[in-house]
C-alpha positions in Angstrom: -13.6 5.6 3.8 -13.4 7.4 0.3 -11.8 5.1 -2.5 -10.0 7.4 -4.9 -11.0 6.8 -8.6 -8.8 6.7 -11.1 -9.7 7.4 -14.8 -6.1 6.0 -16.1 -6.7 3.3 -17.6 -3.4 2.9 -19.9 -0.8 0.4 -18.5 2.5 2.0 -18.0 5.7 -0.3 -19.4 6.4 -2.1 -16.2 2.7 -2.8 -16.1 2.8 -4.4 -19.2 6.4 -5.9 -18.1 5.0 -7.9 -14.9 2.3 -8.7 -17.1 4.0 -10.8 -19.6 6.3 -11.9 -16.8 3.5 -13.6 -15.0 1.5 -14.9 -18.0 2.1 -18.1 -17.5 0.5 -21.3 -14.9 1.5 -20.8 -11.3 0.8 -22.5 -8.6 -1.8 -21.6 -5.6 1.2 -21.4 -3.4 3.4 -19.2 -5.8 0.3 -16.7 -6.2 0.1 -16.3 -2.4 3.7 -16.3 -2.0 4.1 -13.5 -4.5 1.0 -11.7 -2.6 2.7 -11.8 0.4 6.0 -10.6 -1.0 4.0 -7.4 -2.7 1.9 -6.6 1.0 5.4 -7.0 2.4 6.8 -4.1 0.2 4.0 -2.0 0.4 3.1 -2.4 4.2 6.9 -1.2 4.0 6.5 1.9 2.4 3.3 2.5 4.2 5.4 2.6 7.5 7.8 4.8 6.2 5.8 7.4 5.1 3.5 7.3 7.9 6.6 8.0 10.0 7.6 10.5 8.2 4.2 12.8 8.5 4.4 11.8 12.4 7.9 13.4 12.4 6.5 16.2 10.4 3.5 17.2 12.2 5.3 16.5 15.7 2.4 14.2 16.5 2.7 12.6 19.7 1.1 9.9 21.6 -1.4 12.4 23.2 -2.7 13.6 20.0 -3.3 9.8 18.3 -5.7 9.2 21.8 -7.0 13.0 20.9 -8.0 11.9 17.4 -9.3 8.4 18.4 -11.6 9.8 21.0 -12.8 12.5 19.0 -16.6 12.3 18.7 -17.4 12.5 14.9 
């Protein structure tokens, strides 16, 4: 699986915003919490977009067993 590299390494202003919001002692259970609540959001819009491609490409059930029995 390729990992794309980014070079950026300037903090954009809500970057530095959560930063300073979370600079301070938390819990174990707050950390985890607040984990959970950011894989929430993203495993979100991970599903939506992925949805929208499907509809895009008309991809079917068919093709999905296609690509996952496709020998490399």
């Amino acid at each position: 699986m390729a990992v794309a590299v980014n070079q950026h390494t300037e903090l954009n202003p809500l970057q530095v915003s959560l930063l300073r919001l979370f600079n301070r002692p938390m819990a174990e259970q707050e950390t985890l919490e607040l984990k959970r609540l950011l894989v929430k959001h993203y495993s979100k819009l991970l599903k939506e977009e992925v949805t929208k491609v499907v509809a895009e490409k008309g991809y079917i059930q068919r093709d999905f067993d296609n690509m996952l029995n496709a020998e490399s």
